[in-house]
C-alpha positions, 0 to 999 in steps of 0.5 A, a space after each residue: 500500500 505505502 508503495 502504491 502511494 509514491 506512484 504518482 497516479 495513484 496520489 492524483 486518483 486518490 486526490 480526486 477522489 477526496 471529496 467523495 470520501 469527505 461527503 460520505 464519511 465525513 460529516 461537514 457543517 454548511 458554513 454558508 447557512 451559518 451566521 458570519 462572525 459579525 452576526 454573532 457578535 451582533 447578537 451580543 447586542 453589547 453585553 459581550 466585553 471584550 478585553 485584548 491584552 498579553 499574558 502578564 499585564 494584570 488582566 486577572 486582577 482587572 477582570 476581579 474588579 469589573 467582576 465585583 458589580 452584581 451585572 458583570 460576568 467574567 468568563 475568565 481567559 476562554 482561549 486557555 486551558 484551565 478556565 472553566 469557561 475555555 473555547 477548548 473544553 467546549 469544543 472537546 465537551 460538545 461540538 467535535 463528537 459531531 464535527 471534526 476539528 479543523 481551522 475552518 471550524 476553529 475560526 467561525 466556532 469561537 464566535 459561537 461559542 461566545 454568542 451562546 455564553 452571553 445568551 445564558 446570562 442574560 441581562 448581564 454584561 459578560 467579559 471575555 479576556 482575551 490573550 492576543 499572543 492566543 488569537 493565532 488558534 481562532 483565526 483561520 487558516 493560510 496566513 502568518 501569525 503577525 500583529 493583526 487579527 481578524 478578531 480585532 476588525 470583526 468586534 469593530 464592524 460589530 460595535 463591541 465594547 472593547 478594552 485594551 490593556 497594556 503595560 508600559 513596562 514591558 521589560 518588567 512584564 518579560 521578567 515577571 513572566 519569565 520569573 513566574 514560570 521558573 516559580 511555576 505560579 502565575 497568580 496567588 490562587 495557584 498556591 505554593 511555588 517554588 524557589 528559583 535558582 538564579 537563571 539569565 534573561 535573554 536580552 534578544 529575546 525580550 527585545 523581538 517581544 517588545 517589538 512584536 507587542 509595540 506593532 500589534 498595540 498600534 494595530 489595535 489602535 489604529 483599528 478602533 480609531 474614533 470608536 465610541 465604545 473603546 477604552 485603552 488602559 496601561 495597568 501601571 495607571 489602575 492602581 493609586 496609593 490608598 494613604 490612609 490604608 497604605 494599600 493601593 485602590 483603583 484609579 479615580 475615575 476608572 469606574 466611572 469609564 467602566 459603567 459608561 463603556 459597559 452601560 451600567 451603574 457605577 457599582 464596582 469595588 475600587 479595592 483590588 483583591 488580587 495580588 502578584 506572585 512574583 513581585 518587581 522585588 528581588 528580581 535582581 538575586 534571581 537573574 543573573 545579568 540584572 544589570 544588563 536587563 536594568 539598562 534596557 528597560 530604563 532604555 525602553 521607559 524613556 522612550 
């Protein structure tokens, strides 16, 4: 058999026979007759909340907050694995004892999916966390993974309330990450992490990150230019000092914007109840070259 297949017109037979096969032994969704993308995000009719941002840049602790009014709903990172509410659990619970996994299916599915979620709440306004370092699992087939999405160009021509969440300090980001990853802890919730053994930062490494961060946050906003319903926040901007306490609280003003993109009444708690696992201190006992990393992330501050 595997000989026959590097006969030339066996393959070509074969190939011509695929989509026969396909229609009778494969059972295939009429993507036709399916809503668009656009359709199901309409059908949010703005109670879906979309929130972009990278890995590390206080999207749990935010979500937290915008979680405390009795009309938000946050279904958690869903392009990851261990959210309760993860595309991916979905897709293995229900929709692939039908349908095989393909990229076509993985890039209408999503939409679907989120459009179900925010249908079985309703009356809720329901936040979604996106991580834009995921979005090359929902995007389709045939092209390469770059600074823009069709995600971000599908919630704009739907008029969905979107926030983009950056960090200003993205070398501290990297480290965090990389830090975080050694400890194998993430968030407090994780629970015990190790010790970490003093490791190098690969400076190349965080430069290419910074680079690719920058050119996809100008996507972004480029996108959304002159859209009503999106706000852009730095997490270094969300927290004040809280002198009577001294811990730290939420900006002024930051739920007042939350209730008018998310058209609510401002009910949120403006004390933060999450805190970093790995912290800004006693980076420089772990990482070996900390006062190369030190150099460029002043260099990138000062840009």
């Amino acid at each position: 058999m595997v000989s026959l297949l590097h006969n030339p017109a066996v393959r070509e037979r074969l190939r011509s026979l695929r989509p026969y096969y396909n229609k009778i032994f494969r059972r295939q969704r009429n993507y036709a007759k399916l809503p668009s993308q656009k359709d199901y995000l309409e059908q949010m009719q703005g109670r879906g909340v979309f929130l972009l941002c990278f890995g590390r840049s206080g999207s749990t602790v935010f979500a937290d907050f915008l979680g405390t009014h009795p009309q938000v709903m946050t279904f958690g990172e869903v392009l990851g694995e261990e959210s309760y509410y993860s595309y991916f659990q979905w897709l293995s619970r229900g929709v692939l004892r039908l349908w095989p996994l393909r990229p076509t299916l993985m890039a209408r599915e999503f939409y679907r999916f989120c459009a179900q979620l925010v249908r079985r709440k309703p009356g809720m306004r329901c936040l979604f966390d996106i991580k834009i370092e995921s979005l090359h699992l929902i995007d389709g087939n045939w092209r390469m993974p770059g600074p823009d999405f069709h995600l971000f160009h599908h919630l704009r021509d739907a008029g969905v309330p979107v926030i983009l969440l950056t960090r200003k300090d993205l070398v501290a980001r990297y480290v965090s990450g990389q830090v975080a990853e050694q400890r194998g802890a993430y968030h407090s919730y994780h629970g015990a992490s190790k010790e970490v053994n003093p490791f190098e930062i690969d400076l190349a490494a965080i430069r290419a990150q910074v680079a690719q961060i920058d050119a996809t946050h100008e996507v972004i906003r480029r996108v959304f230019e002159g859209q009503e319903n999106f706000v852009e926040l730095a997490y270094e901007d969300l927290f004040v000092p809280d002198g009577s306490s001294g811990n730290t609280r939420f900006a002024p003003g930051l739920s007042e914007r939350m209730a008018k993109l998310m058209a609510v009444e401002d009910r949120f708690d403006s004390v933060p109840r999450l805190q970093k696992v790995s912290g800004d201190k006693g980076y420089a006992s772990v990482i070996t070259n900390w006062d190369e990393v030190e150099t460029y992330r002043v260099e990138v501050l000062a840009r």
